[in-house]
C-alpha positions in Angstrom: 0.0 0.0 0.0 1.4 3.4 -1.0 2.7 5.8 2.3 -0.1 8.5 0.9 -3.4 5.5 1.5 -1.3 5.0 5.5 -0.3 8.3 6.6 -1.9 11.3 6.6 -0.6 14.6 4.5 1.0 16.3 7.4 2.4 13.3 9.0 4.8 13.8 12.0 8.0 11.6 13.3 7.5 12.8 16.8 4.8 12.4 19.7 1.4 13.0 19.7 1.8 14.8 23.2 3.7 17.1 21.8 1.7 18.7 19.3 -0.2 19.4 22.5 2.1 20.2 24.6 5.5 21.7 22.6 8.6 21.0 24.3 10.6 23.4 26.5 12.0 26.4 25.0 9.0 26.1 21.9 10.1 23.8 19.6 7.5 20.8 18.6 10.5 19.0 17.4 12.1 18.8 20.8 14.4 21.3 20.6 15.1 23.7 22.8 14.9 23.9 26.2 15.1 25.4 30.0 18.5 26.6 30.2 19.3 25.6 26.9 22.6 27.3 25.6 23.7 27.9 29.4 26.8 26.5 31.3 25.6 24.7 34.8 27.0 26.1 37.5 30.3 26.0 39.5 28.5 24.5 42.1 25.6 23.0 43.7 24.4 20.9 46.7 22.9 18.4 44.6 23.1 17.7 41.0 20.7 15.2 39.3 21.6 13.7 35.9 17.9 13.1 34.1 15.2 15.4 34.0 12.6 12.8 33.7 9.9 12.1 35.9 12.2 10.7 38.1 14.9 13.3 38.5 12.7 16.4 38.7 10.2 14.3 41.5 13.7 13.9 43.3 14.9 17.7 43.2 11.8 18.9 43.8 11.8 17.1 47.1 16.2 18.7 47.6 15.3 22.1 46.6 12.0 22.8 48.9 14.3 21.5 51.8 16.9 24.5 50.6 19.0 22.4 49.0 21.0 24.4 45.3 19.5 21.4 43.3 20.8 21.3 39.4 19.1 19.0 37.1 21.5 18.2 33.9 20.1 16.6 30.8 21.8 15.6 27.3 18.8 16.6 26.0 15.6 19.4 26.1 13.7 18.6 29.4 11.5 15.7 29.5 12.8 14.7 25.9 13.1 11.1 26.7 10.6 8.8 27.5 8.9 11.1 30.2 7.4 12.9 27.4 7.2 9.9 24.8 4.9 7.3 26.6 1.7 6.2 26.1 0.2 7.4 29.6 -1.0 4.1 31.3 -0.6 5.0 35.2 -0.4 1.8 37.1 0.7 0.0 40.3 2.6 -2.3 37.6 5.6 -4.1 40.1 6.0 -6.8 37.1 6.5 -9.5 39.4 3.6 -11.3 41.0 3.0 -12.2 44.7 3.7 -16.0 44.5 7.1 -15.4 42.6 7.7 -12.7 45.5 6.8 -15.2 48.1 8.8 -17.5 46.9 11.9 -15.3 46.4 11.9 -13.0 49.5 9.3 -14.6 51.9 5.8 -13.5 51.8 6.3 -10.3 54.6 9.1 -8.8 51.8 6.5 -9.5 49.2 4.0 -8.0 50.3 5.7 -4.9 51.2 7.2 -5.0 47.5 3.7 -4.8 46.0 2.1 -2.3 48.6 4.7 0.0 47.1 2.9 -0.3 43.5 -0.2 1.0 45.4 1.6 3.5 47.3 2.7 4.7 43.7 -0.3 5.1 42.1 -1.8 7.0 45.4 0.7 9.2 45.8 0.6 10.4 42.0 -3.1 11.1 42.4 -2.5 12.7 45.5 0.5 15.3 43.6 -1.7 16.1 40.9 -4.6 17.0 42.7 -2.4 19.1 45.3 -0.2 20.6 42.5 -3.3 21.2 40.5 -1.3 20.1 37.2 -3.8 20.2 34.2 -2.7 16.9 32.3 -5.9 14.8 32.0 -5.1 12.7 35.1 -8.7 10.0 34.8 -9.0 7.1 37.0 -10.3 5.3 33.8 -9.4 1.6 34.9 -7.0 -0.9 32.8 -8.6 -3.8 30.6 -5.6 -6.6 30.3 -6.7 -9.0 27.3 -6.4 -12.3 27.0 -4.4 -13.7 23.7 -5.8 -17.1 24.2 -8.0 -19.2 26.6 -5.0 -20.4 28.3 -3.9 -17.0 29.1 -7.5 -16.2 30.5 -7.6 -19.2 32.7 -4.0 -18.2 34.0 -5.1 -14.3 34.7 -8.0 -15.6 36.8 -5.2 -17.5 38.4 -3.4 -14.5 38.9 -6.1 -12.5 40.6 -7.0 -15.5 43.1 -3.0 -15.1 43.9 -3.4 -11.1 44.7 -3.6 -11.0 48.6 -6.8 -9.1 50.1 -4.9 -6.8 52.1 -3.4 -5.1 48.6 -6.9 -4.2 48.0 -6.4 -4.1 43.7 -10.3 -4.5 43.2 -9.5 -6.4 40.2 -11.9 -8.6 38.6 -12.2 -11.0 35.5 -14.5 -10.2 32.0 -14.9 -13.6 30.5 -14.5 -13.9 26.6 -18.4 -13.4 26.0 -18.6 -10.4 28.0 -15.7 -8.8 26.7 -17.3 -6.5 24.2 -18.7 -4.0 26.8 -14.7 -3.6 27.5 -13.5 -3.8 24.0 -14.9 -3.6 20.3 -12.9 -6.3 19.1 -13.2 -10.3 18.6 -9.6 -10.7 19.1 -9.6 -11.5 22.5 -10.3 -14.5 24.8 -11.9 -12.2 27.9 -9.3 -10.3 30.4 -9.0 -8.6 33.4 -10.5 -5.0 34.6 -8.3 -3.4 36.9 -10.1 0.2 38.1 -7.5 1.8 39.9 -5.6 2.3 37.3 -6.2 5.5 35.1 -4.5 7.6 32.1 -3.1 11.2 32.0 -1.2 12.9 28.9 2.7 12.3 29.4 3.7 15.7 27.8 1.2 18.0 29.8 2.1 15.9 33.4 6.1 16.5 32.6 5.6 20.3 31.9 3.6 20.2 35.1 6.4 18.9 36.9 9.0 20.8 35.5 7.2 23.9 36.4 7.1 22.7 39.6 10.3 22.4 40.4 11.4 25.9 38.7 8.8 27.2 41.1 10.9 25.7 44.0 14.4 27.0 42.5 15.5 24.1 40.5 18.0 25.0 38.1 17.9 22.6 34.8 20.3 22.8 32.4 19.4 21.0 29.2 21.7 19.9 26.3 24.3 19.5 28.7 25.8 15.6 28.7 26.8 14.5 31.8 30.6 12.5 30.6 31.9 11.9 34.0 31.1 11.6 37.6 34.6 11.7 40.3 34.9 11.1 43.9 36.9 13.7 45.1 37.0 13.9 48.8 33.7 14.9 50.2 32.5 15.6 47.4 31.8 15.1 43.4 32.6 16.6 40.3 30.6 16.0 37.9 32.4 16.7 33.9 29.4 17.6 31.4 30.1 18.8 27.7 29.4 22.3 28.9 31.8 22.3 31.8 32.2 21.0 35.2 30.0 21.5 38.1 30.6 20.0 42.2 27.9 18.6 44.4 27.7 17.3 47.4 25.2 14.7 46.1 24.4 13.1 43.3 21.6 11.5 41.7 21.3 9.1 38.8 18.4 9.6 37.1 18.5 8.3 33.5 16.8 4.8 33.2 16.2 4.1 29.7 18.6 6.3 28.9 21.6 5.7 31.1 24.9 6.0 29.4 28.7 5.5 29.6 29.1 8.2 32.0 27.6 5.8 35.0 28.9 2.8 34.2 27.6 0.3 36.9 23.8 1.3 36.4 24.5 1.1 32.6 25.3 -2.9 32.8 22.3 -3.0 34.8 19.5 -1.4 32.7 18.6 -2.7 29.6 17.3 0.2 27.0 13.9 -1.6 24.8 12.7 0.2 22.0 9.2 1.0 23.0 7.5 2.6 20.0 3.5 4.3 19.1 1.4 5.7 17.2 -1.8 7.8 16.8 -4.3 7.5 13.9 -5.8 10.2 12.4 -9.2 11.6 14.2 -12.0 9.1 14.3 -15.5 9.6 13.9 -17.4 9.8 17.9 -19.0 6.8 17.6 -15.9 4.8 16.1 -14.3 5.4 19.2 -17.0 4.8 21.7 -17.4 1.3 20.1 -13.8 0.1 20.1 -13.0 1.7 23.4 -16.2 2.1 25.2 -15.6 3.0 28.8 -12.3 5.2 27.9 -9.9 2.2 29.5 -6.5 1.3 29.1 -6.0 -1.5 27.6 -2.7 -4.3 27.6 -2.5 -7.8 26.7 -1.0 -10.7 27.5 1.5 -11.3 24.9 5.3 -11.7 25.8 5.8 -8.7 22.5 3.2 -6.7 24.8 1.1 -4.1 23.0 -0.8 -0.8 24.5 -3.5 1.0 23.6 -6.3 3.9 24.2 -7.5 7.0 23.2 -6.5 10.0 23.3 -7.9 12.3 26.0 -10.4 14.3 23.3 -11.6 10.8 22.8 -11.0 11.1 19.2 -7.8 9.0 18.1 -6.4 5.5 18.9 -3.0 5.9 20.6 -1.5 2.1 20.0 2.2 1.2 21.1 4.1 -2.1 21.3 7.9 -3.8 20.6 7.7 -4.1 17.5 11.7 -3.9 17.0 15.0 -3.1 18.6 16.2 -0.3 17.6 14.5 1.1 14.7 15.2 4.4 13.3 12.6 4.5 10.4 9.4 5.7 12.2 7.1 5.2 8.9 8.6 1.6 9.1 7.7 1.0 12.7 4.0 2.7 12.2 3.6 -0.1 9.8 4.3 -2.8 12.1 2.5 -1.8 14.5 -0.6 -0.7 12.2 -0.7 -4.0 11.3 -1.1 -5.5 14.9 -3.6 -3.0 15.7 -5.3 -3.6 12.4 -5.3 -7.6 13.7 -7.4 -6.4 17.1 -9.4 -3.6 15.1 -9.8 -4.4 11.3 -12.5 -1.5 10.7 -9.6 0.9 11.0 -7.8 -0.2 7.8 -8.8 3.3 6.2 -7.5 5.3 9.3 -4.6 6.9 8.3 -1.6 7.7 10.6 -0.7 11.1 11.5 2.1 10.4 14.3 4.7 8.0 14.8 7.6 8.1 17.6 9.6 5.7 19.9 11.4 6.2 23.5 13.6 4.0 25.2 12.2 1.9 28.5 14.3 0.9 31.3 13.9 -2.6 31.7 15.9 -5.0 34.4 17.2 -8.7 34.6 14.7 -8.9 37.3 12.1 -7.3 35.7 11.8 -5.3 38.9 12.6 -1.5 39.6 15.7 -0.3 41.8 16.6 2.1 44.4 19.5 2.7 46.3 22.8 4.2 46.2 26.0 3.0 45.3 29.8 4.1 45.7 27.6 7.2 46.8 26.0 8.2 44.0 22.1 7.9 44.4 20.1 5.9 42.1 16.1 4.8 41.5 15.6 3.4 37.6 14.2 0.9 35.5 10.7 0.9 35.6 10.1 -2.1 33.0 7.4 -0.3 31.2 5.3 1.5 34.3 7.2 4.5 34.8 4.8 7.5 35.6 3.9 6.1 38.8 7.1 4.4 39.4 9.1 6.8 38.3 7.4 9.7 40.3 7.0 7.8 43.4 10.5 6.2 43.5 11.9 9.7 42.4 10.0 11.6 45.6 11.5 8.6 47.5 15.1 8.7 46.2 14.7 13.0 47.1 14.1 12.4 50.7 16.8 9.5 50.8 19.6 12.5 50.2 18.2 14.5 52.7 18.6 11.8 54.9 15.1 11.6 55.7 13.8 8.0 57.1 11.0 8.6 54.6 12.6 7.7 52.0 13.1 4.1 52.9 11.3 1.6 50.6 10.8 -1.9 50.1 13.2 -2.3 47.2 16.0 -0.7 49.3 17.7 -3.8 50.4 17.3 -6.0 46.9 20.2 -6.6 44.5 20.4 -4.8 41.9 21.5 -7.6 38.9 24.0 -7.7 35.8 25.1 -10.4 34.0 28.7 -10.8 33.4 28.0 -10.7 29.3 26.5 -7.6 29.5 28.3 -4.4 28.7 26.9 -1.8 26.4 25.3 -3.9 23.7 22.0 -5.9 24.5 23.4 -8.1 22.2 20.5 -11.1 23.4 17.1 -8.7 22.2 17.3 -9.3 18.9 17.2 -13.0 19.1 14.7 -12.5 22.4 12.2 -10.4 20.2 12.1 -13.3 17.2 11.9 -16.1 20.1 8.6 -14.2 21.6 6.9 -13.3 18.5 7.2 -16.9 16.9 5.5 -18.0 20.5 2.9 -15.3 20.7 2.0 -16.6 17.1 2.4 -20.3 17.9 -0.4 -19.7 20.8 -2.8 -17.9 18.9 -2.9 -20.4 15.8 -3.6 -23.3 18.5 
């Protein structure tokens, strides 16, 4: 099919959330930015490398205790995945409670998992008290079922939640499912209805504001190259000069880079990639998404999906390579799995396509901590606004020395593997293994 019958005539490489929401400094095309063209300071009291959700939830928490907090980024602010997601907020620790159980006893576990919840309340809870306009809906998450066998082991799943986490969650078997989804592709699921939606791009401005308002200095195009110990303190070399701190914080996830080298053999960067259809007619929409959900599935190449918040476009994401730099090639893999779910959209066009980089783990679990002083929280494995925000607030008050800052994760090993270095060399072969098994279960 020619590119003129899939895309639509003004077609962007770049998010939907930002024709919304334009980057800092103006430009849609993410350049730009809050202290863009400045040098950081000599000094500071605390310098955070990442001015994601993470980083600028940690200095806002230095900065209104009077610490000189500087946030550095390589890029604009909020240019990575912060502002590149698809805006699914949920109490997402991958792991479930048995596994937990098993691994850490089921005290540890449950502890592990509260802080999930926690997450997703105390997101709420800043974006009502912060008043940040960003579509924040408690809109609930509908998580599909690729096959039978897959329903009968989510119903599983939910039996294995303990009461006292409270989820609410409850099964939507296959012949129910259409007053969840407009779609036939599906063996029933799972509603989840704490779990809600805001727009990425609008939340991050809201937070960057937020910590400006507090006196956070961030310094954008300005990559971080080194960090030294030197004495009681650390000097942190960035490719507009050097700046000391007292403390630092490592903020980068997806993104981390050669500059941090023990987090970088630690977090595994996936392509995560999306797109957004052209507008839809009102009633379109209402049928394929009726009740404004989220909605994830159970396949190991996971896809995500849901409208925007003018209920007028699909918003669909997925792995659907490693690390594709075409973006018309990747909206055509991915318009054909969202073509496979909703067929009737084969004459929607596609009027944005873009990609950002996930933090994922060997333990598929999120860390915190600090290490050879430097202060750390990343890799989120695909639920970062809540993660990312609460573990950021968290990792804030842990440099201030404040008890409060104490989570469950604190004391859990942070894995590499000895073959891992720089290049996630095992993806490629991962992504082929996954998709041939995700196929191989459907046909059955």
């Amino acid at each position: 099919m020619m590119d003129s019958a899939i895309f639509t005539a003004d077609f962007r490489e770049a998010p939907y959330w930002w024709e919304r929401t334009p980057r800092p400094g103006g430009g849609g095309d993410g350049g730009g930015g809050d202290g863009d063209g400045d040098a950081p300071p000599g000094d500071a009291d605390v310098v955070i490398v990442g001015s994601g959700y993470t980083g600028l939830s940690a200095a806002i928490q230095t900065a209104q205790h009077g610490r000189h907090t500087v946030v550095l980024d390589a890029e604009a602010a909020g240019w990575g995945c912060s502002s590149r997601n698809g805006g699914q907020v949920s109490t997402s620790i991958k792991p479930g409670f048995p596994l937990l159980a098993k691994k850490f006893g089921a005290d540890a576990a449950l502890n592990i998992l509260r802080e999930g919840n926690n997450a997703l309340s105390w997101i709420e809870a800043f974006i009502r008290d912060n008043e940040i306009d960003c579509d924040y809906r408690k809109v609930g998450r509908f998580h599909a079922a690729h096959t039978a066998k897959a329903f009968d082991e989510l119903r599983q799943k939910i039996d294995d939640i303990p009461p006292q986490l409270n989820i609410g969650a409850y099964p939507v078997a296959p012949h129910e499912q259409r007053r969840e989804i407009g779609s036939a592709f599906y063996h029933g699921g799972v509603v989840y209805p704490h779990h809600a939606s805001l727009d990425p791009g609008r939340y991050h401005r809201g937070l960057l504001e937020c910590a400006q308002a507090k006196g956070v200095e961030v310094v954008s195009h300005c990559r971080v190259e080194s960090i030294k110990k030197r004495g009681a303190r650390f000097t942190v070399e960035t490719s507009k000069g050097n700046i000391t701190a007292g403390d630092v914080v490592v903020a980068t996830s997806g993104y981390t880079g050669g500059a941090t080298p023990w987090q970088r053999r630690r977090i595994i960067p996936i392509g995560s990639y999306m797109i957004a259809t052209e507008a839809l007619p009102a009633e379109t929409v209402a049928r394929l998404i009726p009740n404004d959900r989220v909605v994830t599935d159970t396949r190991k190449l996971v896809v995500f999906y849901r409208t925007c918040p003018e209920r007028r476009r699909l918003l669909f994401g997925g792995r659907v390579s490693l690390k594709e730099t075409d973006l018309r090639r990747s909206a055509r893999l991915l318009r054909r799995q969202m073509l496979d779910i909703f067929p009737e959209l084969a004459a929607a066009r596609i009027s944005h396509s873009w990609m950002g980089f996930v933090g994922y783990t060997f333990d598929a679990m999120p860390h915190t901590g600090k290490h050879d002083g430097i202060f750390y929280s990343m890799g989120y494995c695909g639920s970062g606004i809540s993660l990312a925000s609460y573990f950021g607030m968290r990792t804030g008050l842990k440099v201030l020395n404040d008890p409060k800052g104490n989570t469950a994760l604190d004391t859990l090993t942070f894995p590499a593997r000895l073959y891992y270095r720089r290049n996630p060399w095992f993806l490629a072969p991962s992504i082929c293994y996954y998709h041939w098994r995700d196929r191989r279960a459907m046909k059955r």
